[in-house]
BAFI-3210 file (N, C-alpha, C; in Angstrom, 3 decimals, decimal comma, padded with zeros to 6 digits):
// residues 122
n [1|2|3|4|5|6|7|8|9|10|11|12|13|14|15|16|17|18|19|20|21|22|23|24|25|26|27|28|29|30|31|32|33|34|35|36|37|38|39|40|41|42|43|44|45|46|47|48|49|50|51|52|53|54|55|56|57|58|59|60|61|62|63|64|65|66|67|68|69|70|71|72|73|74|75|76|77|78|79|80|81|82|83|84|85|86|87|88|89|90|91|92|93|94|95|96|97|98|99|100|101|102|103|104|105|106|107|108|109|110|111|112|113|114|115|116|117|118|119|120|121|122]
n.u [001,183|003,092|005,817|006,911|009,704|010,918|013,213|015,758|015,158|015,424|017,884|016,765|017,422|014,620|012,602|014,278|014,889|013,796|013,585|011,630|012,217|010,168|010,627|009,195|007,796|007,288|004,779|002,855|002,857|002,637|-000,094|-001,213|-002,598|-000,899|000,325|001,480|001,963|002,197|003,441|003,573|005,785|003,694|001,319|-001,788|-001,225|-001,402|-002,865|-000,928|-000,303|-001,451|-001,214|-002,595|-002,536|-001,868|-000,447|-001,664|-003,256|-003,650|-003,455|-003,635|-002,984|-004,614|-002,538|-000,314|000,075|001,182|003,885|004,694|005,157|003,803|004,894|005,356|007,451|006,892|008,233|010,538|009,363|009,240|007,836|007,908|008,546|008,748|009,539|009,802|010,115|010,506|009,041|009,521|007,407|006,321|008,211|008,388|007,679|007,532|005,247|005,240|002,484|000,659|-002,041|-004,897|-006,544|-007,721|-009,610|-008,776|-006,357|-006,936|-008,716|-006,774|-005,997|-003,992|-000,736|001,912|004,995|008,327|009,034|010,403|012,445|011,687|013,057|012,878|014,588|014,967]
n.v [-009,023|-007,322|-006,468|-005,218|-004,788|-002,961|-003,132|-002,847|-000,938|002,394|003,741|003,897|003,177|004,993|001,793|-000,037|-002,538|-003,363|-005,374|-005,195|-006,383|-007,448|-008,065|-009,661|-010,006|-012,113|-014,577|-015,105|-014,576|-016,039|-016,659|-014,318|-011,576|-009,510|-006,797|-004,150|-000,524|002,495|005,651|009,050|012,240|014,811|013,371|010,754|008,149|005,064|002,146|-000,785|-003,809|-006,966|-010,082|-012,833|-015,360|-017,864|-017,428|-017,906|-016,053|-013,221|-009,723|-006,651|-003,373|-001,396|-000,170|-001,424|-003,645|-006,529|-005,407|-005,442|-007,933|-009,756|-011,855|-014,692|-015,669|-017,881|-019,346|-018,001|-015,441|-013,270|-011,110|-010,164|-007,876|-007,886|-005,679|-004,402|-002,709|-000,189|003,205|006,733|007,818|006,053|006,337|006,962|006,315|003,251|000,842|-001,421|-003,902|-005,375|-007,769|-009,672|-010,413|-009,301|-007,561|-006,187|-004,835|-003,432|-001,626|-000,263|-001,169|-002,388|-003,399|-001,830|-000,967|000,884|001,958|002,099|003,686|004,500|005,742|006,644|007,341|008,959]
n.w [018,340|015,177|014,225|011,545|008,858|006,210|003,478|000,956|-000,953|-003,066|-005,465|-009,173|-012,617|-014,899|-016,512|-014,735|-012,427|-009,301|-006,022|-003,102|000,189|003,227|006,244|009,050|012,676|014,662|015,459|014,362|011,949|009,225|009,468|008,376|006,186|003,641|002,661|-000,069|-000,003|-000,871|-001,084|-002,497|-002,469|-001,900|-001,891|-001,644|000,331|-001,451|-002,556|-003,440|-004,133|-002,699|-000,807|000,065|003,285|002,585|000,249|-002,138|-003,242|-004,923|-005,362|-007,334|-007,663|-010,536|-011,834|-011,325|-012,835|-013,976|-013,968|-011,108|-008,912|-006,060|-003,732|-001,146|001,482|003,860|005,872|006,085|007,153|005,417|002,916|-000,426|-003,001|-006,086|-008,470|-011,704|-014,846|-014,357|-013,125|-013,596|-012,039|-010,345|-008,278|-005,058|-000,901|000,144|001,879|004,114|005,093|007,871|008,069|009,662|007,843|004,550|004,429|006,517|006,308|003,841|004,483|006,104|008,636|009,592|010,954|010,219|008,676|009,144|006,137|002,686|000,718|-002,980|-005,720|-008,764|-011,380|-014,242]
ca.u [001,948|003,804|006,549|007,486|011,049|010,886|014,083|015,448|014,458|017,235|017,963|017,025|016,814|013,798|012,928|015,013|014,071|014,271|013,121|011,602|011,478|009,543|010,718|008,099|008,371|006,179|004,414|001,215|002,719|002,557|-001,406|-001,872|-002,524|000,526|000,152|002,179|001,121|002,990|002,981|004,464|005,340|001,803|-000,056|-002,430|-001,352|-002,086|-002,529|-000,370|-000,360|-002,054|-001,680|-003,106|-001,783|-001,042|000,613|-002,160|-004,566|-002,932|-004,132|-003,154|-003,531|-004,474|-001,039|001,866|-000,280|002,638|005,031|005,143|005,010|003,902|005,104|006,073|007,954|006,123|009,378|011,603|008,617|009,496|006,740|008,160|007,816|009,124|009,512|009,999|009,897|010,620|008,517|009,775|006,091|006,761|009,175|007,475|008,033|006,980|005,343|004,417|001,595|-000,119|-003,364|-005,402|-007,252|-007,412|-010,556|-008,427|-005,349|-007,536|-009,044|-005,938|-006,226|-003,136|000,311|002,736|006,424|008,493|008,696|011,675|012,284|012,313|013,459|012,969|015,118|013,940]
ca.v [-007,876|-008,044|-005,859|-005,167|-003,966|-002,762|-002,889|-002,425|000,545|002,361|004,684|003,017|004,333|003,918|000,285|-000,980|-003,090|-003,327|-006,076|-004,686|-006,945|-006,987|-008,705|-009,745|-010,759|-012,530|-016,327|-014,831|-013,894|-017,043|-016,742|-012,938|-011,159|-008,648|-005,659|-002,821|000,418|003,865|007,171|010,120|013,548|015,392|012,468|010,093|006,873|004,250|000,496|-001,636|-005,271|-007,900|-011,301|-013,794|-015,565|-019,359|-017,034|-018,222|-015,250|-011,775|-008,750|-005,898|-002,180|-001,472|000,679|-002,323|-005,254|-006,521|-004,762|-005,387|-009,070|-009,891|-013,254|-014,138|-016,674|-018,063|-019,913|-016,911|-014,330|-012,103|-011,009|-009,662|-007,278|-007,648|-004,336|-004,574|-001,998|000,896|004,097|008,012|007,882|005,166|007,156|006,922|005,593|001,987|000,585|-002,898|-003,929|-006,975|-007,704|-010,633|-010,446|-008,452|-006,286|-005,140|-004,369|-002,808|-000,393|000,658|-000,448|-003,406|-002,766|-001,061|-001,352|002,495|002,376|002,479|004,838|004,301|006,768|006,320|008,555|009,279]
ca.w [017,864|014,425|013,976|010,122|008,920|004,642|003,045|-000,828|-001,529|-003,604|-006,280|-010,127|-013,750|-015,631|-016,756|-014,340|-011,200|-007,777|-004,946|-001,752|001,466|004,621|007,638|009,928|013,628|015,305|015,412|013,396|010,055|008,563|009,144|008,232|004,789|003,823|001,367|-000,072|-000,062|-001,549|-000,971|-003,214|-002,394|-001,877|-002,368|-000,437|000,288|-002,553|-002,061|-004,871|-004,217|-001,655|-000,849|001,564|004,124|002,051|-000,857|-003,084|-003,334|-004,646|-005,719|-007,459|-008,842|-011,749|-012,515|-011,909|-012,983|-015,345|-013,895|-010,205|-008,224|-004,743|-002,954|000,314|002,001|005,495|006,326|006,336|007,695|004,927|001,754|-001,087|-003,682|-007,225|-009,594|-012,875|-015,938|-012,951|-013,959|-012,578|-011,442|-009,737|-007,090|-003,306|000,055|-000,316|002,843|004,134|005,996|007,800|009,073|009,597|006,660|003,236|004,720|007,548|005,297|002,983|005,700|006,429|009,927|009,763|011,213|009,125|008,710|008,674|004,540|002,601|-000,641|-004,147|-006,571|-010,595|-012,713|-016,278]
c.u [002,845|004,824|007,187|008,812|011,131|012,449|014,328|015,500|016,072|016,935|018,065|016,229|015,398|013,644|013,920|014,387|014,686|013,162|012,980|011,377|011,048|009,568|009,569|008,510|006,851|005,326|003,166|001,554|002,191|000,392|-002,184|-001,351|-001,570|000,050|001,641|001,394|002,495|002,551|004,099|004,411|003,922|000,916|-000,625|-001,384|-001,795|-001,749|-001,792|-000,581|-000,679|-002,015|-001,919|-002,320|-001,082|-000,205|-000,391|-002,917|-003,354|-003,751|-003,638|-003,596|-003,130|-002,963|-000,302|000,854|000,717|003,312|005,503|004,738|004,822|004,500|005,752|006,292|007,461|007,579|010,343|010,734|008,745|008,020|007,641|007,524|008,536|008,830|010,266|009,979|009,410|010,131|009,099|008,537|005,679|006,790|008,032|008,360|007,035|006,885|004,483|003,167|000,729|-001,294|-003,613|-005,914|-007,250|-008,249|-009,353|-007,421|-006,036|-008,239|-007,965|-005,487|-005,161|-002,000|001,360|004,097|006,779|008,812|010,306|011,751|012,791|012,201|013,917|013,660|014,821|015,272]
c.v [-008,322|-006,669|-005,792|-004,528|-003,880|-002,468|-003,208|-001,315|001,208|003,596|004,002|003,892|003,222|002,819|-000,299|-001,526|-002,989|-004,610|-005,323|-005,796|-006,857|-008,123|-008,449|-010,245|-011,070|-013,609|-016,014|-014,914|-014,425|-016,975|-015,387|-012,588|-010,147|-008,203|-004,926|-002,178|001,336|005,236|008,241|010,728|014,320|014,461|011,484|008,658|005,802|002,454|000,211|-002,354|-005,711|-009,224|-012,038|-014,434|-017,184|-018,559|-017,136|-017,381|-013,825|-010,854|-007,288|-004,634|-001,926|-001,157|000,042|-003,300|-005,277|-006,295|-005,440|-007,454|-009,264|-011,328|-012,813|-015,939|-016,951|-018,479|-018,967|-015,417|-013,526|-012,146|-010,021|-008,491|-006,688|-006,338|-004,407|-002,999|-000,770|002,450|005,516|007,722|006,862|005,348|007,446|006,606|004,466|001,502|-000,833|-003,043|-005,082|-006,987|-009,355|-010,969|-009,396|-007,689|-005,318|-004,212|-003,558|-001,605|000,433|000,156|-001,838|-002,258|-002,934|-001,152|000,578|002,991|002,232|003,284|004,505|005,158|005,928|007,524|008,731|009,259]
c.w [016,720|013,857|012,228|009,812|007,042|004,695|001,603|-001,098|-002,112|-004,877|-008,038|-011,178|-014,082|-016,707|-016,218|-013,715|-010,268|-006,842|-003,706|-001,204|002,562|005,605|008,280|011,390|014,058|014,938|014,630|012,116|009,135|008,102|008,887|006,854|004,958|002,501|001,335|-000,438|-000,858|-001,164|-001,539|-002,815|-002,508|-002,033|-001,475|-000,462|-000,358|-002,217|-003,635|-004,806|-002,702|-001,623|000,396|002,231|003,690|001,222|-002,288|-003,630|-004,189|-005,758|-006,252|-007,758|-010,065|-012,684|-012,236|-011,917|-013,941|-014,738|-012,510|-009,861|-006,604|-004,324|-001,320|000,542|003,847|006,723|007,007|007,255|006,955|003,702|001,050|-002,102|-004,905|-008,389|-010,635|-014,241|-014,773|-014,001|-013,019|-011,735|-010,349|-008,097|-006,214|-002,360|-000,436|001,494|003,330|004,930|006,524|008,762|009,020|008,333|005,644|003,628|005,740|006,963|004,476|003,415|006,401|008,026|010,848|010,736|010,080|009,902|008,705|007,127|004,234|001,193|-001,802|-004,804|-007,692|-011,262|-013,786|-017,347]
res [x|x|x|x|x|x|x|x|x|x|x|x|x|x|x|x|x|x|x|x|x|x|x|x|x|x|x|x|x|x|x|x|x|x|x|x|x|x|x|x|x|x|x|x|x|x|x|x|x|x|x|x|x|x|x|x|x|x|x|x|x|x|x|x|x|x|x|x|x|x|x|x|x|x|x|x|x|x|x|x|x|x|x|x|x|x|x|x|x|x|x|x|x|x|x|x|x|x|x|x|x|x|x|x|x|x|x|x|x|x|x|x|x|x|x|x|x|x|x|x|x|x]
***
């Protein structure tokens, strides 16, 4: 069982930044892949960034390559998630997620953190 906790999240104009982190609990983390995901008003659920479980692998979408950063610290249980050049369009709930592997994360079918909210002003 791996309990996630997202925090950060915050109110920022555009081109600014913001750091989200995601507490993890539990003796697995260290060996499980960790995403963020997003979700806007009316809209589906969108994956953003992925990385594996050394830190060495990551993956992104197409819309914050540049902009956004994944890492994660094994030590601390947390995975990060650097934002950069902050877009209105941007503005979601931002939500973490960890599985064993990048298929399962990628299926949707990891455990998820409760999200936390970022808002871009224009």
């Amino acid at each position: 069982q791996v309990r996630l906790v997202e925090s950060g999240g915050g109110l920022v104009q555009a081109g600014g930044s913001l750091r989200l982190s995601c507490a993890a609990s539990g003796r697995t983390f260290s060996s499980y892949a960790m995403a963020w995901f997003r979700q806007a008003p009316g809209k589906e659920r969108e994956f953003v960034a992925a990385i594996d479980w050394s830190g060495g692998v990551a993956y992104y979408a197409e819309f914050v390559k540049g902009r956004f950063t994944i890492s994660r610290d094994n030590a601390e249980n947390t995975v990060y998630l650097q934002m950069n050049s902050l877009k209105p369009e941007d503005t979601a709930v931002f939500y973490c997620t960890a599985g064993p592997d990048i298929g399962i994360i990628a299926a949707r079918r990891g455990y998820w953190g409760q999200g936390t909210q970022v808002t871009v002003s224009s």
